[in-house]
Backbone bond lengths (Angstrom), bond angles and torsions (degrees), N, CA, C in turn:
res aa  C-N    CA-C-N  psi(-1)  N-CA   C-N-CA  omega(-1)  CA-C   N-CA-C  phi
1 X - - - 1.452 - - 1.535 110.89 -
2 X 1.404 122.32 -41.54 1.186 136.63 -179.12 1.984 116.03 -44.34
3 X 1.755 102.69 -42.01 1.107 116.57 173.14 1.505 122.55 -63.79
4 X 1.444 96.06 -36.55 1.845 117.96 171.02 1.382 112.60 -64.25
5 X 0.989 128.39 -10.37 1.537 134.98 -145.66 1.729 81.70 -122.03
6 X 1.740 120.71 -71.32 1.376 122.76 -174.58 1.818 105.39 -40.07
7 X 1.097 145.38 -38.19 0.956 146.64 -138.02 1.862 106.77 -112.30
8 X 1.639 91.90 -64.70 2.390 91.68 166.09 0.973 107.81 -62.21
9 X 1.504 93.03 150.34 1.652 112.49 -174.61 1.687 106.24 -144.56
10 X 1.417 140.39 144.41 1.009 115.39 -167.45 1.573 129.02 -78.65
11 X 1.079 147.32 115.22 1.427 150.96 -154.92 1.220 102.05 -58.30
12 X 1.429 138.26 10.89 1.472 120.05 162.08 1.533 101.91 -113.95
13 X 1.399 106.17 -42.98 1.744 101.18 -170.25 1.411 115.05 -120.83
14 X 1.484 107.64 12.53 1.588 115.19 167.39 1.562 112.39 41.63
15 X 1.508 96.13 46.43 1.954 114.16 169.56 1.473 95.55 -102.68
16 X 1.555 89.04 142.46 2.010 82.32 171.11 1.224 116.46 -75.56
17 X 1.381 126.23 173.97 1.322 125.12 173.37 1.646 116.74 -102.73
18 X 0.948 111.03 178.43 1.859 113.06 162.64 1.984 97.59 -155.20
19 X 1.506 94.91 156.27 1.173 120.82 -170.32 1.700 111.89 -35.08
20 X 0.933 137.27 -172.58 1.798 119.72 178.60 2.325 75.96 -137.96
21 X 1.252 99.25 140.00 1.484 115.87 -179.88 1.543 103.13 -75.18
22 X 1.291 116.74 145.88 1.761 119.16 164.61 1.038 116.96 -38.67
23 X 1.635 113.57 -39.21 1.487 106.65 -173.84 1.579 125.05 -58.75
24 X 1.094 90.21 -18.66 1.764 102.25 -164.29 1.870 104.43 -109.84
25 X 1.272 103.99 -25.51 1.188 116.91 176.49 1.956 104.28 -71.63
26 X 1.451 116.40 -51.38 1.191 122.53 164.90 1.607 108.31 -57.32
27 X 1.549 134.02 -53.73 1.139 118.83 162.57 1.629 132.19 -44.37
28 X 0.972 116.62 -28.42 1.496 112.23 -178.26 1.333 95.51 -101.18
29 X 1.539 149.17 -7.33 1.208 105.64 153.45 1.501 126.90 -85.87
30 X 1.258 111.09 -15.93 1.302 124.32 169.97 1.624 112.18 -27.31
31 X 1.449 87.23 -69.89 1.751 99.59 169.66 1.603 132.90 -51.00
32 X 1.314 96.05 -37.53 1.746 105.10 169.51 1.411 100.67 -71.94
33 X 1.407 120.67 -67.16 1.947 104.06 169.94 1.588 127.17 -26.03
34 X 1.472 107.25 -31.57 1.396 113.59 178.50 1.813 119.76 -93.72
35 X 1.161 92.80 -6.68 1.617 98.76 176.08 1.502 111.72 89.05
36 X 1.649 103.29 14.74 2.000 103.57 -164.72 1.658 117.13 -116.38
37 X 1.624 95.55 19.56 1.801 102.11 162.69 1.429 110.53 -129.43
38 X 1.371 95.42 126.77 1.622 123.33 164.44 1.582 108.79 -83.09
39 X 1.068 140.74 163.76 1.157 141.62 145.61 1.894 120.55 -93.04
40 X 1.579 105.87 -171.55 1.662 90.72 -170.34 1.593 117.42 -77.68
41 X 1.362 114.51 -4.62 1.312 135.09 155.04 1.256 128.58 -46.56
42 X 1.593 101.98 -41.83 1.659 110.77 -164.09 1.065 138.15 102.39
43 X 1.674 99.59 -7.22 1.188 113.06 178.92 1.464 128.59 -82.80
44 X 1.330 135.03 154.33 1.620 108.98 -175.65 1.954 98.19 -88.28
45 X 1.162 91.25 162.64 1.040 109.63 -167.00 2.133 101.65 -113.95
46 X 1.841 91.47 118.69 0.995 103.87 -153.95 1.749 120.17 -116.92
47 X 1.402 99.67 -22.20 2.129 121.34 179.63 1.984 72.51 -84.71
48 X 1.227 83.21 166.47 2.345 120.34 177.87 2.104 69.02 -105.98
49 X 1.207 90.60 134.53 1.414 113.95 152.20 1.827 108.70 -84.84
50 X 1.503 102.32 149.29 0.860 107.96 179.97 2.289 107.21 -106.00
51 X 0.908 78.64 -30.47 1.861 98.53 -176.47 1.393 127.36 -147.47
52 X 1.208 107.66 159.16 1.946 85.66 175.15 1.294 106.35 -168.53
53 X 1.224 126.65 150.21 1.815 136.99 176.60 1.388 94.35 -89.37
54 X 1.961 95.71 118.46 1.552 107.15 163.36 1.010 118.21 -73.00
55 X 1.708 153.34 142.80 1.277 133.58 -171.96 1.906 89.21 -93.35
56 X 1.334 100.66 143.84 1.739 108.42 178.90 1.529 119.26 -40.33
57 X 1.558 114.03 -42.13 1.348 105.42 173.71 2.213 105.97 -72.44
58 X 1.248 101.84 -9.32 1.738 82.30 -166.79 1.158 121.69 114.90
59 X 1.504 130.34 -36.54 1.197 127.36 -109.40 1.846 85.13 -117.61
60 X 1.518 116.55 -14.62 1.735 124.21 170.86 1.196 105.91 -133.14
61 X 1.530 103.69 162.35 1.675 97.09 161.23 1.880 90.18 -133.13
62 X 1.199 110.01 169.66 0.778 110.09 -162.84 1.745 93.06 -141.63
63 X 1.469 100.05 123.51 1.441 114.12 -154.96 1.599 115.78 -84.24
64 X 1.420 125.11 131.56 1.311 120.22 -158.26 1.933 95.23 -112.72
65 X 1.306 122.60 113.60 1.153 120.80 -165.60 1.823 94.87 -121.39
66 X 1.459 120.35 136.86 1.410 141.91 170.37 1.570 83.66 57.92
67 X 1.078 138.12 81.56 1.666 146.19 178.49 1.977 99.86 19.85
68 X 1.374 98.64 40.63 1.680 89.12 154.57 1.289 113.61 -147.80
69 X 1.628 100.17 144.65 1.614 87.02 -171.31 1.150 112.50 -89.15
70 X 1.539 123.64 177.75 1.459 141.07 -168.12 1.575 101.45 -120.34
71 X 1.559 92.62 107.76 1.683 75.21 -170.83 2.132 92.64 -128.20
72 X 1.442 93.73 61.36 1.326 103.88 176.75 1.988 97.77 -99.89
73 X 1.420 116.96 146.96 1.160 123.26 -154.81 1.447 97.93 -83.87
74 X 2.064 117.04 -33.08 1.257 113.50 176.91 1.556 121.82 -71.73
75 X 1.593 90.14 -14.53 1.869 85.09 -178.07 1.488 120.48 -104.67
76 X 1.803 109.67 28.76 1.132 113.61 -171.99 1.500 109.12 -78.65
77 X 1.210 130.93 176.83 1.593 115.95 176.16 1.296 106.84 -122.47
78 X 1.762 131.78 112.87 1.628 125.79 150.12 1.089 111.04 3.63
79 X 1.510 133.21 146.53 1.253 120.93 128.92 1.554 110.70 -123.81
C-alpha cells in the first residue's frame, strides 16, 4: 500500500495523501448513519466507507470503496 500511497496525489492540489485512522474513519461513518455527510458535490453521502486518503493539508478525505480509491474531486468529503 505504501508504494500506492508514494505515487497518488490529490487531483486538485497534487498533495500526497496518507491513510485516514479508524478513528476518523469510524467518525465519518457515524455521520453517514445519521444522514449528516454531504460530499464536495453536495451530495449526501450514503455507502459506510470502508478507508480513505487524507489529503496532507486535512482538509478532504478521499473515500476508498471495494479497496479502490475514489479520487474524483466531487466525491471527496469536507472535513
Amino acid at each position: 500500500m505504501q508504494e500506492l500511497l508514494d505515487i497518488l496525489r490529490c487531483p486538485e492540489t497534487h498533495q500526497p495523501f496518507a491513510i485516514a485512522d479508524a478513528a476518523l474513519i469510524g467518525d465519518m461513518n457515524s455521520k453517514i448513519k445519521a444522514g449528516q455527510l454531504r460530499n464536495r458535490g453536495g451530495k449526501p453521502v450514503t455507502d459506510p466507507i470502508e478507508s480513505g486518503l487524507l489529503r496532507q493539508d486535512r482538509k478532504f478525505l478521499y473515500p476508498i470503496r471495494n479497496s479502490i480509491p475514489v479520487l474524483l474531486i466531487d466525491e471527496a468529503i469536507p472535513l
